[in-house]
Structure formats: structure tokens, C-alpha cells
C-alpha positions as semicolon CSV with decimal commas, in nm:
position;residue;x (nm);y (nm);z (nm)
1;X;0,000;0,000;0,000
2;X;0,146;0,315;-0,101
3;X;0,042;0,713;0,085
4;X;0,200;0,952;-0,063
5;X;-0,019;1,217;-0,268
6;X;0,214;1,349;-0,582
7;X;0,130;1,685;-0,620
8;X;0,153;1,909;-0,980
9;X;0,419;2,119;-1,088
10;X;0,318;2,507;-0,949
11;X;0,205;2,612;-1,294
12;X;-0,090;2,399;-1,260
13;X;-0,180;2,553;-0,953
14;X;-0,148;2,897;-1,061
15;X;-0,377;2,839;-1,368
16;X;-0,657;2,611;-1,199
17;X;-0,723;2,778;-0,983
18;X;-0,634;3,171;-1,113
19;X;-0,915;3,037;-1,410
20;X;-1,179;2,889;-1,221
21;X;-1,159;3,237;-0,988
22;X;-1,138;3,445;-1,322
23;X;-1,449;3,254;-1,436
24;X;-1,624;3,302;-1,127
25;X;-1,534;3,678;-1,100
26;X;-1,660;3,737;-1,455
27;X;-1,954;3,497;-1,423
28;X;-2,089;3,650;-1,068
29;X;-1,949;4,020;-1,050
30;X;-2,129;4,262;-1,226
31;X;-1,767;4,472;-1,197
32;X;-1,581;4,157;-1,337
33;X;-1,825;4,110;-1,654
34;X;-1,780;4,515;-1,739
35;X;-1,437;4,462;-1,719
36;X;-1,419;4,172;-1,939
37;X;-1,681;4,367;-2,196
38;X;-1,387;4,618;-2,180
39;X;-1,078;4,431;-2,233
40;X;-1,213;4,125;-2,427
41;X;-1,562;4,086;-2,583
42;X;-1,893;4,182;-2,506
43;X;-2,033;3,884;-2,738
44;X;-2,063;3,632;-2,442
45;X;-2,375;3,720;-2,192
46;X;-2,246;3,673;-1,858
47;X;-2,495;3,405;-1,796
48;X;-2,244;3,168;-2,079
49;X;-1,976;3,225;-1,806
50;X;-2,208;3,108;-1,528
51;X;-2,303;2,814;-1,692
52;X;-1,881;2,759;-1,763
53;X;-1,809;2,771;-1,410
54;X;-2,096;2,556;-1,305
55;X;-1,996;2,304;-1,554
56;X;-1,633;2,340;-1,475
57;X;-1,729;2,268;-1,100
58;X;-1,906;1,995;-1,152
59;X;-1,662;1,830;-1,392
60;X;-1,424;1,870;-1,086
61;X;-1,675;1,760;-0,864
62;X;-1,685;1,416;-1,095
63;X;-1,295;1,401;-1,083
64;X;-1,283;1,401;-0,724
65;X;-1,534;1,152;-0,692
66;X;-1,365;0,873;-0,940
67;X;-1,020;1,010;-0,795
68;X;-1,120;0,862;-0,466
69;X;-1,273;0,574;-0,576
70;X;-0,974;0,464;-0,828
71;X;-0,704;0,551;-0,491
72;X;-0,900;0,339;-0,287
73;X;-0,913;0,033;-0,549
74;X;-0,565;0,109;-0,579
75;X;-0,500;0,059;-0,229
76;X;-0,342;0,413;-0,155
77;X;-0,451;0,535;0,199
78;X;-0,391;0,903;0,073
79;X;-0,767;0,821;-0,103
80;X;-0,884;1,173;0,063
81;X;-0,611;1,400;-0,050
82;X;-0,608;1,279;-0,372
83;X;-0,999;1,336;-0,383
84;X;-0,931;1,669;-0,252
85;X;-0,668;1,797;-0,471
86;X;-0,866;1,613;-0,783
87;X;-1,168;1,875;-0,636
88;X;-0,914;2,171;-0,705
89;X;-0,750;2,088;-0,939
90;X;-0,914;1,867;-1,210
91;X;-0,728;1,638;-1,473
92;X;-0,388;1,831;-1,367
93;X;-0,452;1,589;-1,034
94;X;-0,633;1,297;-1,192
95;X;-0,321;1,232;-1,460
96;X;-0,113;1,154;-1,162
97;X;-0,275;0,906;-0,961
98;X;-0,413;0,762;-1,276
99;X;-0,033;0,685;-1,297
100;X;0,083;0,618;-0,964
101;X;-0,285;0,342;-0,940
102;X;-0,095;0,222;-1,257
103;X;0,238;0,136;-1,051
């Protein structure tokens, strides 16, 4: 039985979860939308970026879910914190243990 959770390189982190607050900013902030109407497009309603992050979350949601269940099939005790960071950070996560449940 192996434990130890292998964590991303830093870039992954930065742009996980920098996008999924972006997307969130711009979905729920009136403030965030204008800006992006300013800098970027105004094409996209805002309610296309709420239904992004909602589908984003739940995609991570789904992740998290089959991370934990493949870790504990696996026999890795670290089942939790690989669910966890799966939750955050998506296929970034999931490409790792899919790799270490290989081993």
C-alpha cells in the first residue's frame, strides 16, 4: 500500500485555480463582466460564463469523486487527499494518480 499524494508542478496551480476564480469573477461580478466587456468581448452574456463555471465545477466535482474511488481500489490510503486535490485541481490531479494506481 502506497500514501503519498504526488502533487503538480506550481504552474498547474497557478492556472486552476487563477481560471476557475477568473471565471467566477466574470460569471458572478457585475464589476468583473464590465471589465471583461472592456478588455475582451462583449459577445458572451455573462450568464455563458455562469453556466462555464458551473460546468467546470461539476466536472471537478466528478474528478474528485472517481479520484477517490480509483485511490481506494488502488489501495493508496492518501484516497482523501487525492480526492481533494482532484476537487481543485481537475485532470492536472487525476493524470497523476491515474499513474501512480498504474504502478
Amino acid at each position: 500500500m502506497q500514501g503519498s499524494v504526488q502533487r503538480p508542478h506550481p504552474g498547474w496551480w497557478i492556472a486552476i485555480i487563477g481560471g476557475m476564480s477568473l471565471t467566477a469573477w466574470i460569471a458572478f461580478s457585475a464589476t468583473g463582466y464590465q471589465l471583461w466587456c472592456e478588455w475582451a468581448t462583449a459577445s458572451l452574456p455573462q450568464g455563458v460564463f455562469q453556466w462555464i463555471f458551473w460546468l467546470a465545477s461539476a466536472v471537478h466535482l466528478l474528478e474528485a469523486a472517481y479520484a477517490y474511488h480509483l485511490a481506494q481500489r488502488s489501495g493508496l490510503r492518501s484516497a482523501g487527499a487525492w480526492s481533494l486535490q482532484t476537487l481543485v485541481l481537475g485532470y492536472a490531479s487525476l493524470h497523476l494518480l491515474r499513474q501512480a494506481a498504474a504502478r
